[in-house]
N, C-alpha and C positions, 0 to 999 in steps of 0.2 A: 361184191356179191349182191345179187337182188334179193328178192323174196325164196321164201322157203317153200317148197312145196312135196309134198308126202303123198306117193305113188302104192295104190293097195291094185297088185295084180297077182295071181298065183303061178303066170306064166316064166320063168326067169327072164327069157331070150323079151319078151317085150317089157319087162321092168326094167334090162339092161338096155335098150335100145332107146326108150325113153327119155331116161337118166341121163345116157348121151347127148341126146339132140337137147335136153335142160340146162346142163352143164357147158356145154355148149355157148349157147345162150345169157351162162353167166347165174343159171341160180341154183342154188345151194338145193340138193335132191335128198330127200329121206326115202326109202322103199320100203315097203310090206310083202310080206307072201299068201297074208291072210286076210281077213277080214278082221277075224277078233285082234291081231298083231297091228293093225293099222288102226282100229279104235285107240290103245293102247297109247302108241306112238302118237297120235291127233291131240289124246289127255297130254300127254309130258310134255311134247315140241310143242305144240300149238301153231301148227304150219301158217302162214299166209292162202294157199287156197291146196284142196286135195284132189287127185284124180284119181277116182275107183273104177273097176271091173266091175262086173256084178256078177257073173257067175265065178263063185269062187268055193273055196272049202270050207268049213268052219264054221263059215258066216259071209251070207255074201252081199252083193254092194248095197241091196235093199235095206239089209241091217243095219250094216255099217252105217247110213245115213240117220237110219232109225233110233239105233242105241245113242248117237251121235248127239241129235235132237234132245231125246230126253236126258242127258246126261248137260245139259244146258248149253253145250258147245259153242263157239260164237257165229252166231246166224250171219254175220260178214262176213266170214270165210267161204269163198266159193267153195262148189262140190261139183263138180266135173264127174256126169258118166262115159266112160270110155267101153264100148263090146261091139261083142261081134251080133250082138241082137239086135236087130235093124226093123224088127217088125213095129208098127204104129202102136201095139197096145204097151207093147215093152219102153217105147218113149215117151209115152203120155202116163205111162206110170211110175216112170222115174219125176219128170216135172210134177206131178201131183201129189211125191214126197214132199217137193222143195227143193229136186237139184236145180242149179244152176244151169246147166248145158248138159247135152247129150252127143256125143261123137261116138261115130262106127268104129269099128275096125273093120279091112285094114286104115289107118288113120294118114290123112297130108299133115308130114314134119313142120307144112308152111300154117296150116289151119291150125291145128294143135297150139301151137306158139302165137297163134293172133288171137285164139279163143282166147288162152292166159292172160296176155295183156288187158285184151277188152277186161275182163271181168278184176283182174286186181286195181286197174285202174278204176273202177267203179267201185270196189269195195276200198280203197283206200281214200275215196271221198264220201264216203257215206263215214266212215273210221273218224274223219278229218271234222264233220259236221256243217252245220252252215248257219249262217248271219242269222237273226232270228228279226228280220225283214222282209220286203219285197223282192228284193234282190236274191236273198237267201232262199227265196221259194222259187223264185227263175233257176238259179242253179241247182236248184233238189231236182225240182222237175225237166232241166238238161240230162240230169245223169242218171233219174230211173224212169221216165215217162217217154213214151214213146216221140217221135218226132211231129204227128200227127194231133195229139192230144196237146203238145206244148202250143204247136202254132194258133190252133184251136183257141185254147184260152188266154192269148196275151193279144190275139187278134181281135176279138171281142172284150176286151175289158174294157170297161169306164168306169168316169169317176164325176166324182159329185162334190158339190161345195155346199157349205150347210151350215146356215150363224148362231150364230149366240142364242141357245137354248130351244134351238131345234131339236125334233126328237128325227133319233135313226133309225129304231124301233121298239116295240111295246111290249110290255108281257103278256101270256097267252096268246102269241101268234107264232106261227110255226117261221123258221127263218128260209131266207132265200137266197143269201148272199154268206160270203165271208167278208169282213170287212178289212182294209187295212188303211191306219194315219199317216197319211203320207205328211200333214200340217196340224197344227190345233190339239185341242183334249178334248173329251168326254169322258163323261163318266154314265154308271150305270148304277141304279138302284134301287128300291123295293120299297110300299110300302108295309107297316108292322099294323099290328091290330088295332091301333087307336088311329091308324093313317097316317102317320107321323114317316117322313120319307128318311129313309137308311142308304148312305152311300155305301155301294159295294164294292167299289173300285172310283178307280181314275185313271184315263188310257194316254198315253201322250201320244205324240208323232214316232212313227217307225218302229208300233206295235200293234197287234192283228187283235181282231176286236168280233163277237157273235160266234167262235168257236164250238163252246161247250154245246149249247144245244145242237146244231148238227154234227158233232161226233154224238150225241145221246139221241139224236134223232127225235128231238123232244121242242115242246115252244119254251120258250124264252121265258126267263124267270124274273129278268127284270129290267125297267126301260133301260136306255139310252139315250142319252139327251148331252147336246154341243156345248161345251162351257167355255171355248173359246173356239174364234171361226178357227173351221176346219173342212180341210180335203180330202175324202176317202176314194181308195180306190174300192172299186167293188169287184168280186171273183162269184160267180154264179154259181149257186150251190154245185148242179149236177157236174161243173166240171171240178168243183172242191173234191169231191166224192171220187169221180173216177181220177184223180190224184190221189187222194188217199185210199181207197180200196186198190188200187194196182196190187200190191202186197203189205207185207205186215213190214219191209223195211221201210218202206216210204211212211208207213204209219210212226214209227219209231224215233223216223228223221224229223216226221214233221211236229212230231208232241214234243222233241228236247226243243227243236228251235221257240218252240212256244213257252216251254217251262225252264229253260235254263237248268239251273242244278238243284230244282226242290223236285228230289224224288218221289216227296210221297204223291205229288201231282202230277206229275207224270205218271206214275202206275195208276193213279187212279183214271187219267184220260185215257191211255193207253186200254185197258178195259172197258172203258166204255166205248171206245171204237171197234176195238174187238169183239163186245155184245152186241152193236149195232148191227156191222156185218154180219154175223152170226143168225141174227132177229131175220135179217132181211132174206137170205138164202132160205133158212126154217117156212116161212112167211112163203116165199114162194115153190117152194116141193110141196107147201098142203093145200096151196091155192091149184098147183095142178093135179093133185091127188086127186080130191074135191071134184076136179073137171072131167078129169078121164075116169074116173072109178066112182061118181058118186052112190054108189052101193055098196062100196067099202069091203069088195071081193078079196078075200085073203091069197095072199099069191101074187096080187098085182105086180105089176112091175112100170116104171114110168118109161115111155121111148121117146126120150126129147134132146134134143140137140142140146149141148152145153151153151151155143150164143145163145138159143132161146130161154132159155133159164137165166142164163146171164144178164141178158136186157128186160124180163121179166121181176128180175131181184135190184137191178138198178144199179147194177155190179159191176168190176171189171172180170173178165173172162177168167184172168187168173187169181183172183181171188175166190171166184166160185170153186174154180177147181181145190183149191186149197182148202176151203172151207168142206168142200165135201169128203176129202181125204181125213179133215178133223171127226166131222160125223160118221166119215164109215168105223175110224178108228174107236170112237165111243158108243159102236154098235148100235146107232141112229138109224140109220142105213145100211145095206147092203147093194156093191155094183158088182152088176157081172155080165160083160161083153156089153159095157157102156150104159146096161140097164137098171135104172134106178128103183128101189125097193122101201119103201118106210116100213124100219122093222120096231118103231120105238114113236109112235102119234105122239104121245101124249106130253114126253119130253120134250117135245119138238112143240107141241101147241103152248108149251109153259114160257118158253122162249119169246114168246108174242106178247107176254105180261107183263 
C-alpha cells in the first residue's frame, strides 16, 4: 500500500467513487461524511495528504482546513479542494486559506491521481529535509520554487575569492547577499565597550554565512572577516527572499537546513522571518493607504491588484496572499470582492517598529 489519504465529501456515490479509483491505485482510503468527522479522523489517522468538499454539513471544507490549522496539524500534509464551485472567488479563497490544490467537479480520474502524486511527492521531500549546503538549497528550491525563479538564480550566481583577513562585510550595513563557504573559514565578531574584539562565531566550508540579518531585515551586527583563504558563493539578496517568502514551507525548510536540531534557534529565526514578512506587507497596505486616501476618509477601500502589492512589498504573490488571509483573520483588514479595507492603522503602523 501507498500513502493514506482521508476523503471528507457528504456525497456517498462520490466518496465511493473516489475510494475506488484510490484503491485502485494502491492507497489505503479513510472517508468522511462531514466535515467535523473528517477533522476527527485527520486528529487520529494523520493521513498522508486530505481531499475535501467544501460545501458540506456540519462544517464545511473552509473549516475543516481552518480548525485543521489551528489545531496545529502538520502543514506537510496536502489539503486538496475538490467541488463543484468553479467560480474565481471560491478558488482564490481556498488558496488564500493554504490549500494546496483546487479541482472541480465533475473531476478527470487521470488529473485527480496526477494532482496526488505531484503533491505527496513534494510533501515527502520537504518530510525527508535537505543537506544543509548548496546543494541542499538546489534541491529545496527544485521542489518548492517555481522553474523560473530556480533558473534565475543559479544562472546568475558568482563567486568570489577572498585571503587571509579580508573582510566580507561590516556592521551597520544593511546586507545584499547570502553568502555560502564553498572553501576556507571566517569568522564574524563585534566589538565590546573597551573595543576589545569578541569572536562570535567561526564558519567553515559548506556553511551559509550573513542569514540573520536578512531574515530580520536588519544591518549586520557584526564584521566578517577571512581567516583562512576562502571561496564564497554569493546568492543576491532579492532572489534569497523570493525563495524564502514563496511560503512558510520553504521558510521552515530553509531555517532547519540552517539550524540543524537546536530548536530554540530555529523558532527564534523562524519568527523573525515570519515578522519580516509580515513588516513588509503591513509596510506596504499603509504606504498605499497614504497614496490613494491621504485624507484618511473612513470607508475607504484599496483597489489594487495583488501583483501590485506584491512587487510593491518585495513579496512573492503567494505569500502576500497568505499574509493577508493572517490580517484579515486578526481583523487588520477586511476584503470584500478583492477590495482592501485597513480596519486596524495603528497595529499595522506598530509592525513597522
Amino acid at each position: 500500500m501507498y500513502a493514506t489519504i482521508l476523503v471528507i465529501d457528504d456525497a456517498a456515490e462520490i466518496r465511493e467513487n473516489i475510494s475506488e479509483i484510490l484503491t485502485m491505485d494502491n492507497y489505503r482510503v479513510l472517508t468522511a461524511a462531514n466535515g467535523r468527522e473528517g477533522v476527527q479522523l485527520a486528529l487520529d489517522k494523520h493521513p498522508d495528504l486530505i481531499i475535501c468538499d467544501i460545501v458540506m454539513p456540519v462544517l464545511d471544507g473552509y473549516g475543516v482546513l481552518y480548525t485543521l490549522q489551528k489545531k496545529g496539524f502538520s502543514s506537510h500534509t496536502p489539503f486538496i479542494f475538490l467541488s463543484g464551485r468553479t467560480e474565481r472567488a471560491d478558488m482564490r479563497k481556498g488558496m488564500e486559506m493554504g490549500a494546496d490544490d483546487y479541482l472541480p467537479k465533475p473531476f478527470d480520474p487521470v488529473d485527480l491521481l496526477h494532482c496526488i502524486e505531484v503533491r505527496l511527492k513534494k510533501s515527502r521531500q520537504l518530510k525527508k529535509g535537505f543537506a544543509p549546503d548548496i546543494q541542499g538549497l538546489y534541491s529545496l528550491m527544485q521542489t518548492v520554487s517555481p522553474k523560473d525563479a530556480l533558473d534565475g538564480l543559479w544562472r546568475n550566481k558568482h563567486t568570489n575569492m577572498y585571503g587571509n583577513g579580508q573582510h566580507i562585510y561590516a556592521s551597520g550595513n544593511y546586507p545584499d547577499y547570502l553568502y555560502y563557504i564553498v572553501k576556507g573559514k571566517v569568522k564574524t565578531s563585534r566589538r565590546n565597550e573597551s573595543g576589545k574584539e569578541i569572536i562570535t562565531r567561526v564558519y567553515n566550508e559548506g556553511e551559509f554565512l550573513g542569514y540573520k540579518a536578512l531574515l530580520e531585515n536588519s544591518k549586520y551586527e557584526d564584521d566578517a572577516e577571512v581567516i583562512e583563504e576562502a571561496h564564497l558563493v554569493l546568492i543576491p539578496r532579492k532572489d534569497f527572499e523570493l525563495l524564502l517568502y514563496n511560503n512558510m514551507e520553504v521558510t521552515k525548510a530553509f531555517v532547519r537546513m540552517l539550524t540543524a536540531n537546536i530548536d530554540e534557534n530555529e523558532n527564534h529565526l523562524l519568527g523573525l522571518a515570519y515578522s519580516s514578512l509580515r513588516k513588509k506587507v503591513a509596510e506596504a497596505l499603509l504606504y498605499l493607504y497614504g497614496k490613494y486616501n491621504p485624507a484618511k476618509s473612513p470607508g475607504f477601500s484599496l483597489d489594487v491588484g495583488r501583483d501590485n502589492i506584491a512587487a510593491i512589498a518585495g513579496v512573492a504573490k503567494e505569500s502576500l496572499i497568505r499574509t493577508l488571509g493572517s490580517f484579515r483573520d486578526e481583523r487588520l483588514i477586511t476584503i470584500r470582492e478583492g477590495m482592501i479595507s485597513l480596519e486596524d492603522t495603528r497595529k499595522l503602523e506598530r509592525m513597522l517598529n
